[in-house]
C-alpha positions as CSV (number, residue, x, y, z in Angstrom):
1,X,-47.8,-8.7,-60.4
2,X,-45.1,-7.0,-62.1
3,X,-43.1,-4.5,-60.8
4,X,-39.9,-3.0,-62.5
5,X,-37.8,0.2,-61.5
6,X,-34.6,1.5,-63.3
7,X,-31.7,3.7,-62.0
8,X,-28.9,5.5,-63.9
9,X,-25.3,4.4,-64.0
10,X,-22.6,7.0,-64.5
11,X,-20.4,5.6,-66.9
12,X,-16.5,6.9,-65.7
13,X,-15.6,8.9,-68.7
14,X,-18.1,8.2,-71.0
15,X,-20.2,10.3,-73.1
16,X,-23.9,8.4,-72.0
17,X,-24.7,6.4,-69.1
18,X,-25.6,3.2,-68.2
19,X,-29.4,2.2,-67.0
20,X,-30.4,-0.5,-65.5
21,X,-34.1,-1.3,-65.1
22,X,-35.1,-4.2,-62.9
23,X,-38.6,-6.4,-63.5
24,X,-39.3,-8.9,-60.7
25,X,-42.5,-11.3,-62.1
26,X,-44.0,-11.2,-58.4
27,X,-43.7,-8.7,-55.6
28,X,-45.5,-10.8,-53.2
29,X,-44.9,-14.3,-52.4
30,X,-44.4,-17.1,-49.6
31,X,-41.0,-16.7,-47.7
32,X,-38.3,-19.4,-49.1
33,X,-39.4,-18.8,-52.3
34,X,-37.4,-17.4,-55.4
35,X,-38.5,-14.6,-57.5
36,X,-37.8,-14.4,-61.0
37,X,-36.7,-11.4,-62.6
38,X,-35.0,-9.4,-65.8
39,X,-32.1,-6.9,-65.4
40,X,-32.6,-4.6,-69.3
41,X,-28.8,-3.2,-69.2
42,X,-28.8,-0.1,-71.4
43,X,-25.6,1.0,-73.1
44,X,-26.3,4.1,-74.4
45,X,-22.3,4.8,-75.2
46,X,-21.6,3.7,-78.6
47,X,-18.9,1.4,-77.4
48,X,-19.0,-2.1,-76.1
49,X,-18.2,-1.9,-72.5
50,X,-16.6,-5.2,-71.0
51,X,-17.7,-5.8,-67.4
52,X,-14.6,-7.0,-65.4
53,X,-15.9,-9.5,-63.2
54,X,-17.4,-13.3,-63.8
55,X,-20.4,-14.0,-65.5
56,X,-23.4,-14.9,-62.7
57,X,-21.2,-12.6,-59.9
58,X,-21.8,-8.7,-61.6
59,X,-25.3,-7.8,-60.8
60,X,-27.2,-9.5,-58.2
61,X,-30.5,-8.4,-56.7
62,X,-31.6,-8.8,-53.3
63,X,-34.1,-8.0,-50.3
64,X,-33.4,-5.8,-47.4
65,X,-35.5,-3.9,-44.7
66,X,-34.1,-2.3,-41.9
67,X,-33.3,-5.5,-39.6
68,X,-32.1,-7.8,-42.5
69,X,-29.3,-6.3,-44.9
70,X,-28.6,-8.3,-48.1
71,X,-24.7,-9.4,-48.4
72,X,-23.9,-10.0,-52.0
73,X,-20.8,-12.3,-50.7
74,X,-19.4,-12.5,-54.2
75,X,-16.6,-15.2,-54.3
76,X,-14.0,-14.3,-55.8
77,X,-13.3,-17.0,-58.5
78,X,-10.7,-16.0,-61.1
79,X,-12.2,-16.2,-64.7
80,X,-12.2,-13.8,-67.8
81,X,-14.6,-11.4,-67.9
82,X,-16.6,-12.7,-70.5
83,X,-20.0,-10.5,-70.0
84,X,-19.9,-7.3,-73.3
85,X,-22.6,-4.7,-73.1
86,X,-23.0,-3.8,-76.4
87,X,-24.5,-0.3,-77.4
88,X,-28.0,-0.3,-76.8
89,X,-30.2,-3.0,-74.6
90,X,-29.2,-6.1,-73.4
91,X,-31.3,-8.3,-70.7
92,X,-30.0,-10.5,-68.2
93,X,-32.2,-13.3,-66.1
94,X,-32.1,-12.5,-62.3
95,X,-32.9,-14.8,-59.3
96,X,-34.1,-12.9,-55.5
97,X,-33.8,-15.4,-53.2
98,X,-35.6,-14.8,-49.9
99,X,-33.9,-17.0,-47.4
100,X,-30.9,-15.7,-45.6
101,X,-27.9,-15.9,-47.2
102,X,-26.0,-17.4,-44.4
103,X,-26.6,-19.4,-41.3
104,X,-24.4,-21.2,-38.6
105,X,-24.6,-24.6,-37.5
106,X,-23.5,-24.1,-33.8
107,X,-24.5,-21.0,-31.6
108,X,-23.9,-18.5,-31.0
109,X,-26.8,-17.5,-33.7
110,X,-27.4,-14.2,-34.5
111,X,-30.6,-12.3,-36.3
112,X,-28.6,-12.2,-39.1
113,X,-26.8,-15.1,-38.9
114,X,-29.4,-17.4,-37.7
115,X,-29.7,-21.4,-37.0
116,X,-29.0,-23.3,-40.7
117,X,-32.0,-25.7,-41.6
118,X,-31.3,-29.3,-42.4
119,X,-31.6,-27.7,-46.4
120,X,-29.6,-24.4,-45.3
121,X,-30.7,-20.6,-44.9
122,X,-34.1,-20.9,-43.5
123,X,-36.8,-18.2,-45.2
124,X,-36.2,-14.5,-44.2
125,X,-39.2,-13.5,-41.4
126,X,-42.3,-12.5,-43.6
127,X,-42.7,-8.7,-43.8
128,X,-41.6,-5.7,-46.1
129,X,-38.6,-5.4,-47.9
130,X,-37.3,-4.0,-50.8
131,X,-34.7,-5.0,-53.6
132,X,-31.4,-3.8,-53.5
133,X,-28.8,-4.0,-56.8
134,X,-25.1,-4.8,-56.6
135,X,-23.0,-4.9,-59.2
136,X,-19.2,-5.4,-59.7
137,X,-17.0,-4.9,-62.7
138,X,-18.6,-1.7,-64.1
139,X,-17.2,1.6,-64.0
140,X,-16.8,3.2,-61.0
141,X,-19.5,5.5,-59.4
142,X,-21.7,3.5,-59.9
143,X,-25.5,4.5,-58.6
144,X,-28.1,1.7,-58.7
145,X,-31.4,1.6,-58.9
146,X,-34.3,2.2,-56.7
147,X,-36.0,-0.3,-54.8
148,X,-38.6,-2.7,-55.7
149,X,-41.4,-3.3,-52.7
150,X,-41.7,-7.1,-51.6
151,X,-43.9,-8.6,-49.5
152,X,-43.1,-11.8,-47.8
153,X,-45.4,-13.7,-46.3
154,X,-45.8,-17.0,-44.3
């Protein structure tokens, strides 16, 4: 299944927004496994906007319900901002992950901050949830998206 949404950006003092539309290939699958998607950026300024952050840390697209938040936890590597938005559409490949995005190795453990695996995060619990966009770098007041629905299960 295919699902997609978009959401508007407000570009900060420019004539046209920004929209961002998000496709995720599947909208139910086995917990621990990734989901492929496309972000379709769409510049509809006539000028080349340069997103001031590093490539791979400016948009990222996670899962959330209401006992599980998604933390981005962007490092914060110092690079030039090499990602251009040029008037019109531009797609970017997106990865969901749905394992946690942190654990601990001693206690205490948390339910957010559970007991790592031997290969890291272990799977989020199977359930509902539903995508949530960050993004860094872009103009400021910046509104995102509405949510994709996710099913994880066991």
């Amino acid at each position: 299944m295919i699902a997609s949404t978009s959401g508007l950006l407000a570009g900060c003092g420019s004539s046209a927004p920004l929209s961002i539309q998000i496709t995720l290939a599947h909208t139910d699958v086995v917990a621990g496994q990734s989901i492929h998607g496309l972000a379709v950026v769409k510049n509809g300024t006539q000028r080349t906007i340069t997103v001031k952050a590093c490539p791979g840390q400016w948009l990222m697209v996670g899962l959330e319900n209401g006992r599980i938040s998604y933390d981005s936890a962007v490092p914060t590597d110092a690079c030039l901002p090499s990602i251009r938005l040029q008037p019109g559409m531009t797609s970017f490949p997106v990865t969901v992950i749905t394992t946690y995005g942190g654990c601990a190795m001693t206690a205490p453990f948390t339910p957010t901050l559970p007991r790592c695996l031997t290969t890291g995060p272990p799977p989020l619990p199977p359930g509902r949830y539903q995508t949530t966009v960050i993004t860094s770098g872009l103009p400021v007041q910046v509104s995102t998206p509405a949510p994709v629905d996710v099913t994880l299960k066991r």
